[in-house]
C-alpha positions as CSV (number, residue, x, y, z in Angstrom):
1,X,14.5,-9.2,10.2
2,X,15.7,-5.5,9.3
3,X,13.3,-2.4,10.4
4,X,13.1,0.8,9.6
5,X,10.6,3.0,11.1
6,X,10.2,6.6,9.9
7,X,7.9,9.7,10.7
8,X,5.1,10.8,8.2
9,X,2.2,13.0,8.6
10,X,0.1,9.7,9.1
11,X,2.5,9.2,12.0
12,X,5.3,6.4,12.4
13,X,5.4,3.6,9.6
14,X,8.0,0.2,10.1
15,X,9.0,-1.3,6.6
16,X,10.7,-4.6,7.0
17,X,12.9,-6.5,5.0
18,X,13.7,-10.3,4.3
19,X,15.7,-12.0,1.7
20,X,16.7,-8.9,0.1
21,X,12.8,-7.9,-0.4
22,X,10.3,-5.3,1.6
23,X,7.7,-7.9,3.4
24,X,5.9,-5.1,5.4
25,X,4.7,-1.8,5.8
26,X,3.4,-1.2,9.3
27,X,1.8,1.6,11.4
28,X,3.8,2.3,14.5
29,X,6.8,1.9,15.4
30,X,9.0,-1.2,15.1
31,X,11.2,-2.8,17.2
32,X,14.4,-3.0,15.1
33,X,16.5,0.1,13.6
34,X,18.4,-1.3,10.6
35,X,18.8,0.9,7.9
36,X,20.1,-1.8,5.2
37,X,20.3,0.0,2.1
38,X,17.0,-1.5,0.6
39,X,14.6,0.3,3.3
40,X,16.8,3.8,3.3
41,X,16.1,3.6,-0.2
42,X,12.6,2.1,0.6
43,X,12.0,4.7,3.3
44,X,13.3,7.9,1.1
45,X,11.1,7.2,-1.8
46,X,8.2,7.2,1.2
47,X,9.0,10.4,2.4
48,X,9.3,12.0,-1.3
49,X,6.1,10.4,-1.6
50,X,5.0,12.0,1.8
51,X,6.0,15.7,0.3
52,X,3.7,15.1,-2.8
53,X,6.4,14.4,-5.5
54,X,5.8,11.7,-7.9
55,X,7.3,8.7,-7.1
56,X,7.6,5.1,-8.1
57,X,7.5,2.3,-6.4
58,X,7.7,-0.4,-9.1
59,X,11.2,-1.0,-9.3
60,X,11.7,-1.6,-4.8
61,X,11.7,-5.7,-4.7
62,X,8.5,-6.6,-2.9
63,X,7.5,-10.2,-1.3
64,X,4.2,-9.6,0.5
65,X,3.6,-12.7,1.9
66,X,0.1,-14.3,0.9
67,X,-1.9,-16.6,-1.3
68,X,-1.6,-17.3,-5.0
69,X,-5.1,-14.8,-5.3
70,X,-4.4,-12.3,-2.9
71,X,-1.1,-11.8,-4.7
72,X,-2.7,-11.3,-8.1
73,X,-5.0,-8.9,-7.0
74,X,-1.8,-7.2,-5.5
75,X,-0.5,-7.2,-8.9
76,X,-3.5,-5.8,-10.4
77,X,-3.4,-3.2,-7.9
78,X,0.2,-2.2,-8.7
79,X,-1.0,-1.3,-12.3
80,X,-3.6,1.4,-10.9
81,X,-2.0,5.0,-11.8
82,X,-1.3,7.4,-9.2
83,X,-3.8,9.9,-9.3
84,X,-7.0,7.4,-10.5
85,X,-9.1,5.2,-8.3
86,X,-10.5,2.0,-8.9
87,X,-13.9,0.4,-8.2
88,X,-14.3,-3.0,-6.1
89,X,-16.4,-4.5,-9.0
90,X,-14.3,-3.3,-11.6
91,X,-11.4,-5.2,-10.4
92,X,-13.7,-8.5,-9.9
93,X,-14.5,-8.5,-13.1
94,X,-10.9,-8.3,-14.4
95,X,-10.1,-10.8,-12.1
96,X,-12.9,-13.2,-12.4
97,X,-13.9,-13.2,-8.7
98,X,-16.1,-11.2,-6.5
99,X,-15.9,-7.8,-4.9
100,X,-16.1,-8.9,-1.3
101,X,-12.7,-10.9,-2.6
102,X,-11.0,-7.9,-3.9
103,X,-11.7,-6.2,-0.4
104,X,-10.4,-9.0,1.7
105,X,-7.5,-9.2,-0.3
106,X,-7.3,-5.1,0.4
107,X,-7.6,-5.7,3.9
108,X,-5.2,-8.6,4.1
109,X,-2.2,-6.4,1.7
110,X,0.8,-6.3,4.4
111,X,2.4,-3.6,2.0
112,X,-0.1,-1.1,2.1
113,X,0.9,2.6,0.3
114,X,3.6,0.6,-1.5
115,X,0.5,-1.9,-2.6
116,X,-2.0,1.0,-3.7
117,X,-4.9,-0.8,-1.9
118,X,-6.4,2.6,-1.2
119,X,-7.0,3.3,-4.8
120,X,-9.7,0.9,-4.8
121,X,-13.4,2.5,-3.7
122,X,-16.9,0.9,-4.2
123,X,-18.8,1.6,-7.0
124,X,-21.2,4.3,-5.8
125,X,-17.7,6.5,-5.4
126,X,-17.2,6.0,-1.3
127,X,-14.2,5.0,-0.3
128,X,-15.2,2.5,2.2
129,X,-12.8,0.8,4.6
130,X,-9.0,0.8,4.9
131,X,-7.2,-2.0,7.4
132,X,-4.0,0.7,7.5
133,X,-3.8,3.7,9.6
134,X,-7.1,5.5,11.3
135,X,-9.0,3.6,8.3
136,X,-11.1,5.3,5.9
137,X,-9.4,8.9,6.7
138,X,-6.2,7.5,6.1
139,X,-7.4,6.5,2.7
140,X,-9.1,10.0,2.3
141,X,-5.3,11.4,2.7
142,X,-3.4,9.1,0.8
143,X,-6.1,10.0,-2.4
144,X,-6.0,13.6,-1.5
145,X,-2.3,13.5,-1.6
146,X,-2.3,11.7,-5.0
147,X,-4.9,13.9,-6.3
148,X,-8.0,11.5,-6.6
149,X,-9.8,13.2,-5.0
């Protein structure tokens, strides 16, 4: 399986890449060097992201691999704008399921950044945990970088 590992200011990150599709977004650093064209183009929207520039990545092919329900609420988290946060409950709702469901399907998101799973914060406004990085100050960042906070 193609890796690509690049440097940001949360430290190394390893995307790989199967089928023609990004799979995973790692911390560290990963064992393969293959820069196929998908994860340089994968890896140079990260870093653009990384500077603070307004990026997308909606139109990268993305194959998480996970359950029928942890891959809608992927979806649904896709759809939350850069710059705006989401509450637990709030996505629940949407979804007909339960806030503890959302967050295992948070903590379970092998594409995180790419899957905006740290958009999503309880409803008294914390930002509770996040499975990527050094947790919930890696979430801090990734808001502050966005502007949500």
């Amino acid at each position: 399986m193609p890796q690509l590992t690049l440097t940001t200011p949360l430290g190394e990150i390893t995307l790989a890449e199967e089928d023609g599709a990004i799979v995973s977004l790692d911390w560290g650093r990963g064992r393969d060097r293959t820069a196929t064209p998908l994860l340089a183009r994968a890896a140079a929207r990260l870093q653009a992201y990384f500077d603070g520039d307004e990026v997308s990545f909606e139109d990268l092919p993305l194959a998480p691999p996970g359950t029928p329900f942890q891959r809608r609420v992927w979806a649904a988290l896709r759809a939350i704008p850069r710059g705006t946060t989401c509450g637990y409950g709030d996505l629940a709702r949407d979804l007909a399921t339960s806030p503890r469901a959302i967050g295992g399907a948070c903590a379970r998101n092998p594409l995180p950044i790419l899957i905006p799973c740290h958009r999503v914060i309880s409803a008294q406004g914390r930002l509770a945990g996040y499975s990527g990085g050094e947790g919930a100050e890696t979430k801090r960042f990734l808001l502050a970088l966005e502007g949500a906070l």
